[in-house]
C-alpha positions, 0 to 999 in steps of 0.5 A, a space after each residue: 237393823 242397821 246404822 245408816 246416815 247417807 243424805 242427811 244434810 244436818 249431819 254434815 254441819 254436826 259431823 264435822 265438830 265430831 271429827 275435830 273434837 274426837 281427831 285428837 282423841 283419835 290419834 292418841 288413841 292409835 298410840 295407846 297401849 290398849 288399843 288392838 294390835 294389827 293381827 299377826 299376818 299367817 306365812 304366806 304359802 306359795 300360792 298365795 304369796 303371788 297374791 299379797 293380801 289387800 289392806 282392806 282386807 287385812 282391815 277387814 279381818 280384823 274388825 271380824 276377828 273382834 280384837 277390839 272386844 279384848 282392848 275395850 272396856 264395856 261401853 259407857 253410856 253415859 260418856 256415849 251421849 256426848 259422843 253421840 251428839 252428832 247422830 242424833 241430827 238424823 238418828 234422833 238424839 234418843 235414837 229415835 229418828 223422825 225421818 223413817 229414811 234413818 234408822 231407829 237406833 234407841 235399843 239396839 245391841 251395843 256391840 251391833 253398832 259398834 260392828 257396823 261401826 267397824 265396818 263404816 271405817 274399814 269400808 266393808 259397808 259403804 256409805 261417804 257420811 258413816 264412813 266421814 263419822 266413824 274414822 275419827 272415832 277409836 274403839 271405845 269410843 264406839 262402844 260408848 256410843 253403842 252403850 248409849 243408844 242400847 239404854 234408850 227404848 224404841 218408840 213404837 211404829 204402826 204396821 198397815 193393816 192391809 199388809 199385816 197377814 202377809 207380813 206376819 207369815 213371813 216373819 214367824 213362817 217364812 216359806 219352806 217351799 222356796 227356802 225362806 226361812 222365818 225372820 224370826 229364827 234369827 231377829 226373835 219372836 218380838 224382834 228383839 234379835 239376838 245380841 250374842 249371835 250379833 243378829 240386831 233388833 228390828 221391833 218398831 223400826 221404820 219399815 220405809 228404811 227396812 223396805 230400802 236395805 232389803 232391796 239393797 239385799 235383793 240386789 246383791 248388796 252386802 255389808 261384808 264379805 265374812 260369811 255373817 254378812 252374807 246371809 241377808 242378800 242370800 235371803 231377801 233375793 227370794 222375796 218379790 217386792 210385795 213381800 219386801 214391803 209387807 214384811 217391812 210394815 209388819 216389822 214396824 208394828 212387832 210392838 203390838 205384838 209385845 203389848 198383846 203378850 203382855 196382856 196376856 201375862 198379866 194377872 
């Protein structure tokens, strides 16, 4: 799942009394001690001295390499609701969005927002309004924010039923044939994801918003060029678009499936 605020006009009004409350935050925090030092650059070889490193990728790099998990303390949930008081314009203020062109934040992995963060400020992920929110923001504020919308709960979507067959065979099978693999392997049977591997939650999410990164995918867009960042458009290049859309609703509707599992748990 993904962090995403492009075209969101409220935003904007919100967006910039973030920037001029954090800015000052911000600039003090560059000067901070525990803040991440700029990683140690390796001595160029002969070849590669003819070919300077960009500072975007330097700042790439860095944002990859994780420095800010060594410099931050565990985010705070409760400092993070302030600080993410400008999201909720399109992202909802518990994290769950009514406009499905944004995202569902409420339950995602901390440090997945936090990367995707990063990423908006690095410019490894475009997008002109993530990039406007996350640069005013230090590290731990990202963290904060992250911690925040990580201890809300997704509501719950509803899958087209027409779409469901189709859609749960991709997710839990995938296709062998053509080397799909099961979206499950990565995003879990309950599309809860995997916060260590840095796969995030899907469950619930709004399929109109997964149907438009998976096109985005499908077209070669990346957010990254680490090789973690390259394994959705490797994948979704091989879906035709009915299986984008089948897959996307069967997403939003993974909740049934936890409360069928429930069920069948209880006594």
């Amino acid at each position: 799942m993904s962090f995403r605020l492009a075209g969101c006009r409220p935003a904007v009004v919100n967006a910039v009394a973030l920037v001029l409350a954090l800015s000052a935050g911000a600039a003090l925090a560059q000067n901070s001690p525990t803040q991440a030092k700029p990683a140690t650059p390796a001595p160029a070889s002969a070849a590669s001295a003819a070919k300077p490193a960009a500072s975007s990728a330097t700042a790439s790099a860095s944002a990859a390499s994780g420095d800010w998990m060594s410099t931050t303390k565990p985010g705070d949930a409760t400092a993070g609701q302030g600080k993410a008081a400008a999201c909720g314009a399109c992202h909802g203020v518990d994290g769950n969005s009514s406009d499905p062109q944004y995202p569902k934040l409420a339950g995602q992995h901390e440090m997945y927002i936090v990367h995707q963060l990063h990423n908006f400020k690095s410019g490894e992920r475009q997008n002109a309004i993530m990039l406007g929110m996350a640069t005013p923001l230090s590290d731990q504020d990202m963290r904060d924010i992250g911690a925040y919308f990580a201890s809300k709960q997704s509501l719950p979507g509803v899958a087209d039923q027409a779409l469901v067959a189709q859609g749960e065979k991709l997710y839990r099978e995938g296709d062998t044939e053509r080397g799909v693999p099961a979206c499950m392997a990565c995003h879990g049977i309950d599309g809860r994801g995997n916060p260590g591997a840095m796969y995030p939650q899907l469950t619930s999410q709004h399929a109109q918003y997964i149907e438009a990164k998976l096109k985005d995918f499908h077209d070669g867009v990346s957010w990254g060029k680490e090789p973690h960042a390259q394994i959705m458009p490797a994948i979704a290049k091989k879906l035709d678009p009915q299986e984008i859309v089948a897959v996307s609703s069967y997403i939003e509707g993974l909740h049934v499936t936890d409360a069928a599992v429930s069920t069948a748990a209880s006594p």
